[in-house]
C-alpha positions as CSV (number, residue, x, y, z in Angstrom):
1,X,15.2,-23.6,8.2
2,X,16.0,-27.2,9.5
3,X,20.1,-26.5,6.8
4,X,20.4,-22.9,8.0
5,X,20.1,-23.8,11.5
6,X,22.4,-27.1,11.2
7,X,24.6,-24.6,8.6
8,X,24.4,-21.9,12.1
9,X,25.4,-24.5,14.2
10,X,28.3,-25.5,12.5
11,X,29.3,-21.6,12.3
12,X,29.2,-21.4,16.0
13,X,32.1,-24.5,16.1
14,X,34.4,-22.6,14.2
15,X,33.4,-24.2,10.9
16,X,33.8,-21.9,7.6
17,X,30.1,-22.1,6.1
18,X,28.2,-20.4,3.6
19,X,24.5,-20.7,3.3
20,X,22.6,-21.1,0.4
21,X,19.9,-22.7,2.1
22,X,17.6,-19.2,2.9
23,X,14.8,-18.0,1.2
24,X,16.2,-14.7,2.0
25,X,17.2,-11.4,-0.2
26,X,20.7,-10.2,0.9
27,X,20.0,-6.3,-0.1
28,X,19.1,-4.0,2.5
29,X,15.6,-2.7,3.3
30,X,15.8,0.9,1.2
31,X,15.6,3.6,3.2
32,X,12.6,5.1,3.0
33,X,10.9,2.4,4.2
34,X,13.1,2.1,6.6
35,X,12.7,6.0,7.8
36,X,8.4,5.2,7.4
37,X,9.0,2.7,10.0
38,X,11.1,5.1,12.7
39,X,8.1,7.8,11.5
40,X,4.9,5.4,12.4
41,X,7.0,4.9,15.5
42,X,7.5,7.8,16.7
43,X,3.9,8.9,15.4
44,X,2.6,6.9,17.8
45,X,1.7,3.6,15.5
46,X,2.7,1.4,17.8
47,X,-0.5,-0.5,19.2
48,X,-3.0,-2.6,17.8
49,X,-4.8,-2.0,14.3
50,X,-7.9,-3.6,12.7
51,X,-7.2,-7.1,12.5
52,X,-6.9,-7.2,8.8
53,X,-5.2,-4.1,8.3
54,X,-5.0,-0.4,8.2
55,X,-7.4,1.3,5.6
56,X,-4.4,3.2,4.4
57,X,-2.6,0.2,3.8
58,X,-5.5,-1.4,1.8
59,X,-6.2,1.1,-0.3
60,X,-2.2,1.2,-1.4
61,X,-2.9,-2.4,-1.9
62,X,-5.7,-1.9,-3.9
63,X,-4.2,0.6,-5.8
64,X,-1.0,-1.6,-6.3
65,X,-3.1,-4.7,-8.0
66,X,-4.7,-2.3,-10.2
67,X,-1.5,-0.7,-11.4
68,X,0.6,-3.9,-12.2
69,X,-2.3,-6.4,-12.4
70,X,-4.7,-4.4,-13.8
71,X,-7.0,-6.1,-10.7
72,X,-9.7,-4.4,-9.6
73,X,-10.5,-4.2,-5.9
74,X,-12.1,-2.8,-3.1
75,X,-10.8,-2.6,0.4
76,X,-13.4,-4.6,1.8
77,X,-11.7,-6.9,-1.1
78,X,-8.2,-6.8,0.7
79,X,-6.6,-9.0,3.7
80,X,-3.4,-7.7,5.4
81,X,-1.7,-10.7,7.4
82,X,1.6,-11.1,9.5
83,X,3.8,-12.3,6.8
84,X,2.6,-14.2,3.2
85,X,2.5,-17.6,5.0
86,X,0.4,-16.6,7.4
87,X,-2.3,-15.4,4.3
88,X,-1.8,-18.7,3.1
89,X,-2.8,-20.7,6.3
90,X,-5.9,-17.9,7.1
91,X,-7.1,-18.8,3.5
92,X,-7.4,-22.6,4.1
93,X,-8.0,-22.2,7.5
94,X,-11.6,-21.0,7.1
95,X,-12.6,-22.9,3.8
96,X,-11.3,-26.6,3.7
97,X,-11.4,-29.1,6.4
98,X,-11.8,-33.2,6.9
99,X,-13.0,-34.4,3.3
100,X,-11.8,-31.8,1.5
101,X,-8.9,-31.5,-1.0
102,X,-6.1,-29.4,-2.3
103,X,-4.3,-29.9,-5.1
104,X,-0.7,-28.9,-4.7
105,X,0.9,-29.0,-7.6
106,X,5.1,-30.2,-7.0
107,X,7.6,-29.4,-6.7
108,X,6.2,-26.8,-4.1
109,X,6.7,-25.1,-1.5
110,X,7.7,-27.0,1.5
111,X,4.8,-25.4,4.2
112,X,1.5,-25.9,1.7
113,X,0.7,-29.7,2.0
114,X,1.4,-29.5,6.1
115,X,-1.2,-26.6,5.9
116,X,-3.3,-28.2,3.7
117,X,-2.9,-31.3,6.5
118,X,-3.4,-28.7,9.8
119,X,-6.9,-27.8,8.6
120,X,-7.9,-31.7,8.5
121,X,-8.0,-31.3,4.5
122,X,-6.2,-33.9,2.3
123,X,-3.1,-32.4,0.1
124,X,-3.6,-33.7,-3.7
125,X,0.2,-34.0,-4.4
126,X,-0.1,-32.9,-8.7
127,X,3.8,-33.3,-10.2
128,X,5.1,-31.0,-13.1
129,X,6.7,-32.1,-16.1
130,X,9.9,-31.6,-16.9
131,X,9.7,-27.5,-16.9
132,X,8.2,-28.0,-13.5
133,X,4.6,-26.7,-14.6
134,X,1.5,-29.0,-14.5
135,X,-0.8,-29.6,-17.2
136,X,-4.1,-28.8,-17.9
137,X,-4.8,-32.8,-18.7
138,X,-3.0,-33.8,-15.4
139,X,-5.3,-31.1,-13.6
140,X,-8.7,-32.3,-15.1
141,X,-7.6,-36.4,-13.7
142,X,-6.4,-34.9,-10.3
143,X,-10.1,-33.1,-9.5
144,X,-12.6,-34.7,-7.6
145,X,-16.0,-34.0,-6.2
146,X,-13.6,-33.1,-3.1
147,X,-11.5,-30.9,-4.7
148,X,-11.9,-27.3,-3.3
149,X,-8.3,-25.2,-4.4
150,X,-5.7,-25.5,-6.3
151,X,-2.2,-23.8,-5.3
152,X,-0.2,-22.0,-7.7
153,X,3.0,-20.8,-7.0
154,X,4.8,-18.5,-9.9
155,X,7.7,-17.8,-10.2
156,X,8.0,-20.6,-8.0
157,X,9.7,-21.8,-4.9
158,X,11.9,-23.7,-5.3
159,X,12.4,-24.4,-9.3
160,X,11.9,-20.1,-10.8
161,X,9.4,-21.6,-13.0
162,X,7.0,-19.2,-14.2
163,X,3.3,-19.6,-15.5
164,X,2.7,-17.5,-18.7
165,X,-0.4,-16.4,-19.5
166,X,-1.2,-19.3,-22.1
167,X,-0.2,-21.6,-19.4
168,X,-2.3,-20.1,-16.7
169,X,-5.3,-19.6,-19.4
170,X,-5.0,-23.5,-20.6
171,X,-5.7,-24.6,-16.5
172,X,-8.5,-21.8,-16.6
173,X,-10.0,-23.8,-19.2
174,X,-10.4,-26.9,-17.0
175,X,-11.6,-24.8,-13.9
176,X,-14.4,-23.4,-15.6
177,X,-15.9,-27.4,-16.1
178,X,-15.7,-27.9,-12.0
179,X,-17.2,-24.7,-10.4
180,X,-16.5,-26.5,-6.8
181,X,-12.7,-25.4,-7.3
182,X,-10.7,-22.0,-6.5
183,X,-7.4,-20.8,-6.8
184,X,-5.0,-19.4,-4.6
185,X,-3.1,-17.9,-6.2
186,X,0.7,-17.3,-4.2
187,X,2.3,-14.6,-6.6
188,X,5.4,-13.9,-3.5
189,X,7.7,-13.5,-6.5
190,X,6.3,-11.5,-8.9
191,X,9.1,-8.9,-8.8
192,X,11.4,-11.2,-9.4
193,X,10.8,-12.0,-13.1
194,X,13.7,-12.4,-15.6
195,X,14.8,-12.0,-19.5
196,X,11.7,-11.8,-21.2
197,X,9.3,-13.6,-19.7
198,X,6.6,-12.0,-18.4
199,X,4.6,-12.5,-15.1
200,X,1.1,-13.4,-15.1
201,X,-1.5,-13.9,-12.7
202,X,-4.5,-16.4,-13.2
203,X,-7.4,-13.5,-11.9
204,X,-5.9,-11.1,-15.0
205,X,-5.8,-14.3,-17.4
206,X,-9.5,-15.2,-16.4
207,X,-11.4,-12.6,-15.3
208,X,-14.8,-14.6,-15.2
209,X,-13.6,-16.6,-12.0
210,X,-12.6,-13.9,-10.5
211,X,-15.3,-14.9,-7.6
212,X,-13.2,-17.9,-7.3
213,X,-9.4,-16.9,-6.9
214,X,-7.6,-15.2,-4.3
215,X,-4.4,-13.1,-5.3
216,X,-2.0,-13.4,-2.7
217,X,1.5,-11.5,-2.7
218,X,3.6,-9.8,-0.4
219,X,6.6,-7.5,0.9
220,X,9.1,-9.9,2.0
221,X,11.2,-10.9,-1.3
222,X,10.3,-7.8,-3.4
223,X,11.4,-5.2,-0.8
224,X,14.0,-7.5,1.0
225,X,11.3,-7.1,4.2
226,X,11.3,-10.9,5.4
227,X,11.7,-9.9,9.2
228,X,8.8,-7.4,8.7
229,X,6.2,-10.0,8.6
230,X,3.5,-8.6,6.1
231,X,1.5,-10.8,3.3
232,X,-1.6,-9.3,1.5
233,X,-4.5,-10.8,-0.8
234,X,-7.4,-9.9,-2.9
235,X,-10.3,-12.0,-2.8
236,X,-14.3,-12.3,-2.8
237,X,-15.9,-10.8,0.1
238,X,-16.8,-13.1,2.0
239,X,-13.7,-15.0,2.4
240,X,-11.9,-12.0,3.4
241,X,-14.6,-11.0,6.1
242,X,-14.5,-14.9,7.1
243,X,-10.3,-14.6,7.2
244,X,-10.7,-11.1,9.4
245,X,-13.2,-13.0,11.6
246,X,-10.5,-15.9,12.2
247,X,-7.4,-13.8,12.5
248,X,-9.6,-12.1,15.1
249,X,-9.5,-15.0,17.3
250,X,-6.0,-16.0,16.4
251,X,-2.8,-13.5,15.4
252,X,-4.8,-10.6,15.7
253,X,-3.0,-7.4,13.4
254,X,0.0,-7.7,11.7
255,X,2.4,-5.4,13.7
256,X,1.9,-1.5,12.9
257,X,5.1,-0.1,12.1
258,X,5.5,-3.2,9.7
259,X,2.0,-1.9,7.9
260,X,3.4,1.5,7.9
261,X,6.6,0.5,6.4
262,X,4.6,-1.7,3.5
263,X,2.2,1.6,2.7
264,X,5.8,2.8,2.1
265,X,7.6,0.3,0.3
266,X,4.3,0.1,-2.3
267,X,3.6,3.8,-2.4
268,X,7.0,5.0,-3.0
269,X,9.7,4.5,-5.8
270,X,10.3,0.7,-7.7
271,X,13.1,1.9,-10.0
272,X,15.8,0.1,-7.7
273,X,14.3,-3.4,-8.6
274,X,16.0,-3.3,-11.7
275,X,19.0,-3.0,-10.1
276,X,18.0,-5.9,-7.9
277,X,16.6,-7.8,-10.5
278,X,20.0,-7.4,-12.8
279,X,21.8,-9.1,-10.1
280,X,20.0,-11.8,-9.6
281,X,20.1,-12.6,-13.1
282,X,23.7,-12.2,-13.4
283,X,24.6,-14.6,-10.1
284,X,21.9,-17.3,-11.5
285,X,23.5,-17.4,-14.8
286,X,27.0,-18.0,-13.3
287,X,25.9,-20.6,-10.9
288,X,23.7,-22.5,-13.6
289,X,26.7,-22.5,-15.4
290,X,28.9,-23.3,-12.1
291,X,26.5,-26.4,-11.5
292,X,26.0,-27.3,-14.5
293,X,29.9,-28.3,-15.6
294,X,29.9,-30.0,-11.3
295,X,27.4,-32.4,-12.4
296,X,24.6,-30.5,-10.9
297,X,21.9,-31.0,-14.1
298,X,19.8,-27.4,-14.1
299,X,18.2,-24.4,-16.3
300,X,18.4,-21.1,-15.5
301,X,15.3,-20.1,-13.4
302,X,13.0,-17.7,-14.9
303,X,12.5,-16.2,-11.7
304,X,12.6,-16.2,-8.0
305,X,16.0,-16.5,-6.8
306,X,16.7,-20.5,-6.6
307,X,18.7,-22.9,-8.8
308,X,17.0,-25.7,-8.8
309,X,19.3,-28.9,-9.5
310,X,19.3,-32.4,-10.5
311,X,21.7,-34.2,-8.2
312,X,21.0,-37.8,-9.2
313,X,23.9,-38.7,-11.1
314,X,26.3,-37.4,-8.5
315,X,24.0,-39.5,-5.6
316,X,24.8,-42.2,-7.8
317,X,28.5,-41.7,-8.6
318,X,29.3,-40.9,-4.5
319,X,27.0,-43.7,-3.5
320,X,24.7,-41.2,-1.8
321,X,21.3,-43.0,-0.7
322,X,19.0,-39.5,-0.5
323,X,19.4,-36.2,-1.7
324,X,19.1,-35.3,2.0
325,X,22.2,-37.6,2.9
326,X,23.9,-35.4,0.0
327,X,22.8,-32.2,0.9
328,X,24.4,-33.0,4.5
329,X,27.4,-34.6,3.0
330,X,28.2,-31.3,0.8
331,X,27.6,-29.3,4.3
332,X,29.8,-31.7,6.5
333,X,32.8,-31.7,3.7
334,X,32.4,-28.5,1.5
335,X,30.9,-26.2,4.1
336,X,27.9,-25.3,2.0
337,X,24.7,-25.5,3.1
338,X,21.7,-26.8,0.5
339,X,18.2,-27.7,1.2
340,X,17.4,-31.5,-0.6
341,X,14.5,-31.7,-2.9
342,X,12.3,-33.9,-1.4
343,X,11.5,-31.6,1.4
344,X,9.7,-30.1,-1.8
345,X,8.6,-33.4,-3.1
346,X,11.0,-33.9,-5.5
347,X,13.7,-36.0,-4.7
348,X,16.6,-36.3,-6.7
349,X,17.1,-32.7,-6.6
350,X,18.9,-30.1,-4.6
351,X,17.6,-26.0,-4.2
352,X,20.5,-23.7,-4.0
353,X,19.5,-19.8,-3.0
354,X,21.5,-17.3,-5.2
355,X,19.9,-14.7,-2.9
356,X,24.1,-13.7,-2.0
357,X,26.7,-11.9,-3.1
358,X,28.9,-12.6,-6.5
359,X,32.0,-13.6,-4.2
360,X,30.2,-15.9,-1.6
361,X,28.3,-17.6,-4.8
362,X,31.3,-17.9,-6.2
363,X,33.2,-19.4,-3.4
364,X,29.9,-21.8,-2.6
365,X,30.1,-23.0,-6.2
366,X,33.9,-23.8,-5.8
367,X,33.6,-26.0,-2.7
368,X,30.7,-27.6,-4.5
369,X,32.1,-28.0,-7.7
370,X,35.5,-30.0,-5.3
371,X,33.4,-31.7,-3.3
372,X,31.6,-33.2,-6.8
373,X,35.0,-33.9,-8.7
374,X,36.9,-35.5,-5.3
């Protein structure tokens, strides 16, 4: 957020910028969510709901982890939040606190070890190996007596790396020895899965804890619906009663029309994502390549919709100190806007959103690929 507003800021001067700093699909909401929206409207759906959602919306919830997960749940089994972040914080929010800890495995998701940190809990910073993915030996050292969840994001933000299900299954092996720890589970990007690799989901790979995971996914990248603000989980009971009891005192309901449009966007027709997903692939293959021949060291994501990029030999041939100090540098002189890797603890490295169209990628990769070789 901190590059898209200094990337905004720089458009308001007069400067020529693109961003490729947003988490963001550029496709349009389709229209029939967009037309269940105007419809809760002007049905009336316009004040608050039950705090943790709809029953309509729960039950298409329900009926979505069943049909793509082949997750069982009830709707007393289902939270409905404002936005997937905001599922995330309700989660730790009424589990973990002073003592506790959360292994996060890196590089991650900028927001999960200052949430870990709001709640009073200790973030357990776990790093991948070289495919980004930790191991089941570095999990078993990284648990303690203290340890109480361990976050898994896949695909991920920021690298596309994906879990399979003999990934996923090997860690379920070493949860199954410490019966203090669960797993949330942040599956945001399961839509956006590439080639043919194939998504997987840690409740599916190990059904026995199921007791101890929570399945947590949302509308915002599938469906292009950032701005509506609605996240979703499955879970045991009792945390989901203990999240509707805090989000009682706190946010409240996510915002009704936004439910409505959700109960639309899963209930109704997912052919287009092919068309979506096809695109994606085809812009993350040309910029891989792009970045790859600047200088930019990367693989082509298996999902998500982020390069992920190794920019320490060009730090080193520019005399660059940080990647952030880079990441400004290419904004100042090539008008492109990045976000630097350590803001995902993983320094060395810059994210670049393909989440644009073939002609601005194109462009971006241009001014980077000058800014590299001047």
């Amino acid at each position: 957020m901190a590059m898209t507003q200094a990337a905004r800021t720089l458009r308001e001067a007069g400067r020529d910028v693109i961003s490729l700093s947003v988490g963001e699909p550029d496709f349009a909401v389709p229209d029939h969510i967009i037309a269940a929206a105007e419809r809760a409207m002007a049905d009336g759906h316009t004040g608050y709901t039950a705090a943790d959602g709809i029953t309509e919306l729960k039950e298409a919830i329900a009926a979505k982890f069943e049909r793509d997960n082949g997750l069982a749940f009830t709707t007393d089994q289902i939270n409905v939040s404002p936005g997937g972040k905001a599922v995330l914080w309700n989660v730790l929010a009424v589990s973990v606190g002073p003592g506790d800890e959360v292994i996060v495995p890196t590089p991650c998701w900028v927001s999960y070890p200052d949430m870990v940190k709001l709640t009073g809990a200790t973030p357990v910073m776990l790093a991948g190996g070289d495919d980004f993915k930790i191991t089941a030996e570095a999990l078993e050292r990284a648990i303690t007596p203290r340890t109480r969840w361990l976050m898994l994001n896949s695909p991920s933000n920021p690298t596309g790396a994906v879990y399979s299900a003999e990934d996923l299954g090997a860690l379920a092996d070493v949860l199954r020895r410490h019966p203090q720890v669960m797993v949330l589970s942040d599956d945001i990007y399961e839509a956006l899965v590439y080639g043919n690799v194939r998504f997987a989901t840690m409740a599916r790979v190990a059904p026995d804890l199921a007791d101890r995971i929570v399945t947590m996914n949302g509308v915002s990248k599938a469906y292009a619906m950032t701005g509506f603000r609605i996240g979703y989980a499955g879970g045991p009971v009792w945390l989901i009663d203990a999240m509707r009891k805090f989000m009682g005192q706190t946010t409240s309901c996510a915002a009704a029309p936004s439910q409505w449009a959700a109960l639309a966007a899963l209930n109704g027709p997912q052919d287009f994502l092919d068309g979506w997903r096809a695109q994606y692939r085809a812009r993350a293959a040309m910029m891989t390549e792009a970045m790859n021949a600047a200088g930019l060291s990367c693989s082509l994501p298996d999902g998500a919709f982020y390069i992920f990029a190794d920019c320490r030999d060009i730090m080193a041939a520019k005399g660059v100190g940080t990647d952030a100090d880079l990441a400004m540098a290419i904004l100042d002189r090539a008008g492109v806007a990045t976000v630097p890797g350590s803001a995902f603890h993983a320094p060395g490295h810059l994210r670049l959103s393909y989440a644009a169209s073939m002609e601005t990628l194109t462009q971006a990769c241009s001014r980077i690929a000058a800014f590299c070789a001047d």
